[in-house]
N, CA and C atoms as a LAMMPS dump frame, in Angstrom:
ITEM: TIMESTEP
0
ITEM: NUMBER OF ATOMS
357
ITEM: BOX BOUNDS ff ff ff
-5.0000000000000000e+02 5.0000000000000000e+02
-5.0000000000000000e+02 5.0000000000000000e+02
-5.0000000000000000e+02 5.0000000000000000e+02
ITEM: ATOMS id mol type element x y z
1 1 1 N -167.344 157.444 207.288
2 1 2 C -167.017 156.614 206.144
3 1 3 C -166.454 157.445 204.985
4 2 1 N -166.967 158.794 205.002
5 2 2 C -166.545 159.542 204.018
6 2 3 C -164.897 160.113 204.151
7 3 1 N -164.394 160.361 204.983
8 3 2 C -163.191 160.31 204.989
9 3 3 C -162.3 159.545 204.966
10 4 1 N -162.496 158.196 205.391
11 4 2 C -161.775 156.999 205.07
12 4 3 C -161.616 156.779 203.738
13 5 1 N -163.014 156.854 203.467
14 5 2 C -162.834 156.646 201.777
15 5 3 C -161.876 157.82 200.948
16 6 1 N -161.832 158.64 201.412
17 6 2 C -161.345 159.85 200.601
18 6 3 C -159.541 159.527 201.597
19 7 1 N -159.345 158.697 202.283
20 7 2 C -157.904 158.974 202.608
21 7 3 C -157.751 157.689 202.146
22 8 1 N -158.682 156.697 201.431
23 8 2 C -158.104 155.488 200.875
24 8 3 C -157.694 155.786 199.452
25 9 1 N -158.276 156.733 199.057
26 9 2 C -158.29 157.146 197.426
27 9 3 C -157.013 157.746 197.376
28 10 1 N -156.655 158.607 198.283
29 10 2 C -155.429 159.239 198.534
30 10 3 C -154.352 159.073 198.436
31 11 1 N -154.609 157.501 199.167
32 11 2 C -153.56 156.629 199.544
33 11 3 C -153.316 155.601 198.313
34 12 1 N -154.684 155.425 197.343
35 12 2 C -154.402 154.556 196.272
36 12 3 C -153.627 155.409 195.078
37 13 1 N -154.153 156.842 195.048
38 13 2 C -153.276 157.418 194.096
39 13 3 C -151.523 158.073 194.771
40 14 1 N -151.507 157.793 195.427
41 14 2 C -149.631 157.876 196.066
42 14 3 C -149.253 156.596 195.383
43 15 1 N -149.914 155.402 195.532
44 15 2 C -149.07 154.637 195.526
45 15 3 C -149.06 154.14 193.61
46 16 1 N -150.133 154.705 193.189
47 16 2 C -150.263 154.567 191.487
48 16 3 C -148.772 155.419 190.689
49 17 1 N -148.444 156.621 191.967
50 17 2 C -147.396 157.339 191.647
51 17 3 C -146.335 156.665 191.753
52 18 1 N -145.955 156.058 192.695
53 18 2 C -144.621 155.221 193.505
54 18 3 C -144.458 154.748 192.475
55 19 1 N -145.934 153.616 192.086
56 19 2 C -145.483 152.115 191.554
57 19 3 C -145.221 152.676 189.657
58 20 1 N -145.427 154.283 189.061
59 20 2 C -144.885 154.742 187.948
60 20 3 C -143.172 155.177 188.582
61 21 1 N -143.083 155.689 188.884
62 21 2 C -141.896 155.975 189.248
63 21 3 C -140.934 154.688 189.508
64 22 1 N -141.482 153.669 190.423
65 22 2 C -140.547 152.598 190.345
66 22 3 C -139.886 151.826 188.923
67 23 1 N -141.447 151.711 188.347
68 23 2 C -141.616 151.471 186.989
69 23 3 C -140.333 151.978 185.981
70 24 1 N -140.568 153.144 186.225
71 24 2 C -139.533 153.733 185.214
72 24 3 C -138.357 153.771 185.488
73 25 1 N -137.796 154.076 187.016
74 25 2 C -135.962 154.078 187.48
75 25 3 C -135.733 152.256 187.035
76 26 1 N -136.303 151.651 187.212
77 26 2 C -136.304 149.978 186.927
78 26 3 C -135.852 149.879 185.186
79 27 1 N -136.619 150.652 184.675
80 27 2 C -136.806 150.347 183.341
81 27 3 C -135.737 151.126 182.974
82 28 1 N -134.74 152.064 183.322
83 28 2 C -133.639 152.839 183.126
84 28 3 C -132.728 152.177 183.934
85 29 1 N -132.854 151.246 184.506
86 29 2 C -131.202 150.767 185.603
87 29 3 C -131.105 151.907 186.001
88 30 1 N -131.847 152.325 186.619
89 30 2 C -131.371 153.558 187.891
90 30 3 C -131.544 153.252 189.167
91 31 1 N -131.928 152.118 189.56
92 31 2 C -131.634 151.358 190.595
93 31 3 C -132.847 152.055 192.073
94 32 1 N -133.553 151.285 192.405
95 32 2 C -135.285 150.677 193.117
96 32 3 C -134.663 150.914 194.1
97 33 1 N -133.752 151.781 194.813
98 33 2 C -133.586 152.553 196.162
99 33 3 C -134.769 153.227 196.854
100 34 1 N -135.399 153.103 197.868
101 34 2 C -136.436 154.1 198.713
102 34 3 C -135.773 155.765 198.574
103 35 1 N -134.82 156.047 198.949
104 35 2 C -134.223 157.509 198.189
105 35 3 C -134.315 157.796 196.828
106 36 1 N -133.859 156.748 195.474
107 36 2 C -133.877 156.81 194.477
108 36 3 C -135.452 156.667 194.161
109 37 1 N -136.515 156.328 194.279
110 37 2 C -137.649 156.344 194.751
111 37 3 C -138.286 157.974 194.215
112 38 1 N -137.905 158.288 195.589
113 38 2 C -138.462 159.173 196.417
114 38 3 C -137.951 160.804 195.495
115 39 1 N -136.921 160.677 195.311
116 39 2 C -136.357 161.632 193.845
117 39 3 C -136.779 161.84 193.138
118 40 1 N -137.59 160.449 192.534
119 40 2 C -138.289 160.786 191.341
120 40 3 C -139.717 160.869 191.357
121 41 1 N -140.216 160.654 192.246
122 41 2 C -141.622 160.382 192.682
123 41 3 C -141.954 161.919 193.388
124 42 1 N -141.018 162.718 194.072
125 42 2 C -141.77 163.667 194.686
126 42 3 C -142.209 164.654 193.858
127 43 1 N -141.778 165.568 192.441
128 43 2 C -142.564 166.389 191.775
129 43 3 C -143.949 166.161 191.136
130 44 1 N -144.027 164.555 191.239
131 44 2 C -145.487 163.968 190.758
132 44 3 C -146.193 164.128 192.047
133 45 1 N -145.447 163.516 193.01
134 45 2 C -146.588 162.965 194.374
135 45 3 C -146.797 164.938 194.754
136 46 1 N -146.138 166.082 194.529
137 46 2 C -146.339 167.373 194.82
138 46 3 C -148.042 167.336 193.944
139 47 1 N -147.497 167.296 192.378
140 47 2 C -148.696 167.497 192.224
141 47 3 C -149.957 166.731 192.46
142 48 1 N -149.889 165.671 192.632
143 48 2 C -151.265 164.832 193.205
144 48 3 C -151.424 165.721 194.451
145 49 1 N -150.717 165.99 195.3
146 49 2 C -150.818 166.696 196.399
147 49 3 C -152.161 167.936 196.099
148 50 1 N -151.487 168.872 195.421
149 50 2 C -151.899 169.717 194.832
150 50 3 C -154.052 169.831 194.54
151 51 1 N -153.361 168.554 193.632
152 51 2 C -154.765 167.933 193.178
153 51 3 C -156.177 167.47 194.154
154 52 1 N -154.959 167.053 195.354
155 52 2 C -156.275 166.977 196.378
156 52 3 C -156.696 168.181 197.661
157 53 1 N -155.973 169.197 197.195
158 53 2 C -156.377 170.477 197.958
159 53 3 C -157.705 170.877 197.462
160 54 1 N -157.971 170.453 196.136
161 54 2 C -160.059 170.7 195.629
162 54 3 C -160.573 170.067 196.731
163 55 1 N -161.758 171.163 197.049
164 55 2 C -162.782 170.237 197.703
165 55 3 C -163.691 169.197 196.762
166 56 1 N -163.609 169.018 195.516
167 56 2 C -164.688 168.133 194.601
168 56 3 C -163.412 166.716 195.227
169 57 1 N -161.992 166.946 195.054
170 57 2 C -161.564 165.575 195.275
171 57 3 C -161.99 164.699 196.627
172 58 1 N -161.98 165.486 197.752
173 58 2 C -162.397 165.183 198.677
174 58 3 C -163.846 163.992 198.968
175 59 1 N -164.539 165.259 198.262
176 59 2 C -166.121 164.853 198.251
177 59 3 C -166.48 163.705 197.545
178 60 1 N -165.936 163.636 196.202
179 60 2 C -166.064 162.601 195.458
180 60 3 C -164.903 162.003 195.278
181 61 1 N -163.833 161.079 196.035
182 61 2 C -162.417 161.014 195.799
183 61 3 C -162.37 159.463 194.844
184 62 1 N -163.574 158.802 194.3
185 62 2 C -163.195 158.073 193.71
186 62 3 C -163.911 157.85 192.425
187 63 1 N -164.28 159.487 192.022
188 63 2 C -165.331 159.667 190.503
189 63 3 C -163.911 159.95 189.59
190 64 1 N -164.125 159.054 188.355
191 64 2 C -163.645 159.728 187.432
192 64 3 C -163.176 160.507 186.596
193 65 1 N -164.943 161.556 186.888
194 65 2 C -164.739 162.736 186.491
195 65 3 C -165.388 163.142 187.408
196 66 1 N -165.139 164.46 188.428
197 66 2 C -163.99 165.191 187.505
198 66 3 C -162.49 164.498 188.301
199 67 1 N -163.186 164.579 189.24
200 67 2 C -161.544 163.84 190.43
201 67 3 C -160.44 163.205 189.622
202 68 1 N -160.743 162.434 188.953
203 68 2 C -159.949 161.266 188.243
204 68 3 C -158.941 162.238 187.653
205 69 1 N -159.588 162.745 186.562
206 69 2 C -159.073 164.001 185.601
207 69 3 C -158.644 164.874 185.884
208 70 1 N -158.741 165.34 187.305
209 70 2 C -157.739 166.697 188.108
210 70 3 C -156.292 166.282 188.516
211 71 1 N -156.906 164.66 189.373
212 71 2 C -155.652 164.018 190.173
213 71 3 C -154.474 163.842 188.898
214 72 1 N -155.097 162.907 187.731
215 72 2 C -153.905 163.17 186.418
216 72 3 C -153.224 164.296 185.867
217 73 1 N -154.385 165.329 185.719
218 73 2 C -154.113 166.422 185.106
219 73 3 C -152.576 167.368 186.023
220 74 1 N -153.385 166.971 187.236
221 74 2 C -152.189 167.931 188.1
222 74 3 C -151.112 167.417 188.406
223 75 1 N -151.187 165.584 188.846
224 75 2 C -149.975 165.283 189.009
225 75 3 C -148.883 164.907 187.812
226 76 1 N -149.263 165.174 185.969
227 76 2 C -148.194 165.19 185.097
228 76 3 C -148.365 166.68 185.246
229 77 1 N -148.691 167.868 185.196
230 77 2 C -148.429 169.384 184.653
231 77 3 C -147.978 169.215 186.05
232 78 1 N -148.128 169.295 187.202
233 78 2 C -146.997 170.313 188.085
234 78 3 C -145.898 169.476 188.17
235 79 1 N -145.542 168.1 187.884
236 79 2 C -144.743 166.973 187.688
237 79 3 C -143.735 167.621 186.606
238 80 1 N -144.197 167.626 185.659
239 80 2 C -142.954 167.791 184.517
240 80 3 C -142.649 169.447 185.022
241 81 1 N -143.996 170.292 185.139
242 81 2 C -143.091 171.551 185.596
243 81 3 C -142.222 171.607 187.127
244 82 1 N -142.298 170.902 187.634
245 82 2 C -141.263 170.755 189.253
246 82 3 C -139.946 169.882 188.801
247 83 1 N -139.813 168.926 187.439
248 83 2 C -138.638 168.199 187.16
249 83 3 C -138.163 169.259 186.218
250 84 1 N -138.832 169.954 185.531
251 84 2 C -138.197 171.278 184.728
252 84 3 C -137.303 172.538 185.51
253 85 1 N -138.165 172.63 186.739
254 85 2 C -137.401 173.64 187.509
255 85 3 C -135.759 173.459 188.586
256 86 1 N -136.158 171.917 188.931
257 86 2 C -135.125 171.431 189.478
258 86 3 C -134.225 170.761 188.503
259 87 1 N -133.805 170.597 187.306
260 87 2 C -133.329 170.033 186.363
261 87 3 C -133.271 168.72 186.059
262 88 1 N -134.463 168.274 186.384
263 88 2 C -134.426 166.563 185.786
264 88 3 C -134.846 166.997 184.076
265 89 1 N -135.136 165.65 183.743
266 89 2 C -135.782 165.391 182.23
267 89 3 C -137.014 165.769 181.815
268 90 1 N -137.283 166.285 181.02
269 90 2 C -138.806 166.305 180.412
270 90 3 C -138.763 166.25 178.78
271 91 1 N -138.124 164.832 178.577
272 91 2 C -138.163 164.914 177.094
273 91 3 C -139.93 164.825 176.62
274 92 1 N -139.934 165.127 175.37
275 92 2 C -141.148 165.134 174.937
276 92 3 C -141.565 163.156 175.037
277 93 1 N -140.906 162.794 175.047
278 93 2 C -140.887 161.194 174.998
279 93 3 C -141.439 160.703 176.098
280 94 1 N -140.739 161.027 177.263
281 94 2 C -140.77 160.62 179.116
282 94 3 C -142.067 161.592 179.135
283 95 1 N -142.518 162.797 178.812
284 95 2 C -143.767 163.299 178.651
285 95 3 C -145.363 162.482 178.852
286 96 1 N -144.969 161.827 177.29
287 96 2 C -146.128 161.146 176.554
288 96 3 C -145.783 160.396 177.314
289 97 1 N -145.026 159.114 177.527
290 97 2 C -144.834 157.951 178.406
291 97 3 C -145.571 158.173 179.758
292 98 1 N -145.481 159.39 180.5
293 98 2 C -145.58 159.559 181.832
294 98 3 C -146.834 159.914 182.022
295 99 1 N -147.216 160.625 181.053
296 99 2 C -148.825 160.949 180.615
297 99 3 C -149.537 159.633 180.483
298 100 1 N -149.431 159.011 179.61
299 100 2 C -149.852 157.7 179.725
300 100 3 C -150.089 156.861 180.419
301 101 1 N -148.959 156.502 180.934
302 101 2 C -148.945 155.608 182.631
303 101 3 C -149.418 155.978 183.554
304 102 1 N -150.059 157.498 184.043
305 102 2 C -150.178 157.716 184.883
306 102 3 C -151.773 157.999 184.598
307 103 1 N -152.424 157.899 183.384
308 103 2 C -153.489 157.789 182.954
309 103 3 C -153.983 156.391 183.248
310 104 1 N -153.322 155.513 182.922
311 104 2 C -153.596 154.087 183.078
312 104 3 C -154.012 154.001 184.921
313 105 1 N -152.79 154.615 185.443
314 105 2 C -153.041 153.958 186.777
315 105 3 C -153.61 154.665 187.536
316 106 1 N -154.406 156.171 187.323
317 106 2 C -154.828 156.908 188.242
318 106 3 C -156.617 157.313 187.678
319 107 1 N -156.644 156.553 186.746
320 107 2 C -158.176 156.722 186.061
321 107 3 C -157.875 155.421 186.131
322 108 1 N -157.452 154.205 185.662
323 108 2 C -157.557 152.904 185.953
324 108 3 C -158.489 152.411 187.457
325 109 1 N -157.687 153.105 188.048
326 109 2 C -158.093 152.011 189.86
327 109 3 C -159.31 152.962 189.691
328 110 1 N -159.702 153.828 189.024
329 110 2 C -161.21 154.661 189.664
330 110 3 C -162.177 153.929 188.691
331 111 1 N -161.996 153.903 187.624
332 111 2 C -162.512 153.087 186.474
333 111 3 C -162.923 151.684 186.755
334 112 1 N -162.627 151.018 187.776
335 112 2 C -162.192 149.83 188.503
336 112 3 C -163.021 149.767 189.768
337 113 1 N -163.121 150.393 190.296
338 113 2 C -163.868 151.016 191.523
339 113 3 C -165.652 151.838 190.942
340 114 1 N -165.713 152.298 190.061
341 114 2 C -167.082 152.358 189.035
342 114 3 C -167.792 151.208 188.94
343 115 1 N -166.681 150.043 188.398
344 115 2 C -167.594 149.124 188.564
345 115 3 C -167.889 148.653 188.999
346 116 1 N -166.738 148.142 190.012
347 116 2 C -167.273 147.525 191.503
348 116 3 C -168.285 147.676 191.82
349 117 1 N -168.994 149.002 191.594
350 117 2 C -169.515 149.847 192.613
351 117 3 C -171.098 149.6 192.164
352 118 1 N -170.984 149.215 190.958
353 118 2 C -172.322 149.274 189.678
354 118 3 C -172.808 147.954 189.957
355 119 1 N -172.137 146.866 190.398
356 119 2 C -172.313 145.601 190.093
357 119 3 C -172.974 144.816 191.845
């Protein structure tokens, strides 16, 4: 059960990534292509990647803290630094925006799942 759960969490934060990334090429007319997608989504989905090489994510893949706070933490810092190196955008603007949203939706569904869990 423990790995299911930890490849459902996995699978819920990929897709918290997708559905920011869709979010935003949508919200720029850059046009909701699975390639166009996938462009903008892979220096984030690297770092969520990243994020779940901890063994704490594993173990606990649907605590808040610290999990919650690594999976964010890593997938905007190696995110804006992997769109910095390959030359996309990192205005200070798309920053805070991306920080945000991805706060909402990757501490959201765990925040969400707390309570479920309480009740």
């Amino acid at each position: 059960m423990g790995t299911q759960r930890a490849a459902l969490a996995l699978l819920a934060d990929v897709v918290c990534v997708v559905v920011f990334c869709t979010i935003g090429r949508r919200s720029h007319a850059e046009g909701v292509t699975i390639a166009g997608v996938l462009a903008t989504a892979w220096p984030f989905l690297t770092g969520t990647a990243i994020a779940w090489l901890a063994p704490t994510t594993w173990r606990r893949p649907t605590a808040l803290v610290p999990t919650g706070l690594l999976v964010w933490v890593c997938t905007v810092a190696v995110g804006m630094l992997l769109r910095r190196l390959s030359g996309q955008g990192t205005a200070l603007s798309f920053v805070v925006v991306a920080s945000l949203t991805t706060a909402i939706l990757l501490l959201g569904w765990r925040a969400g799942a707390a309570l479920r869990a309480r009740r």
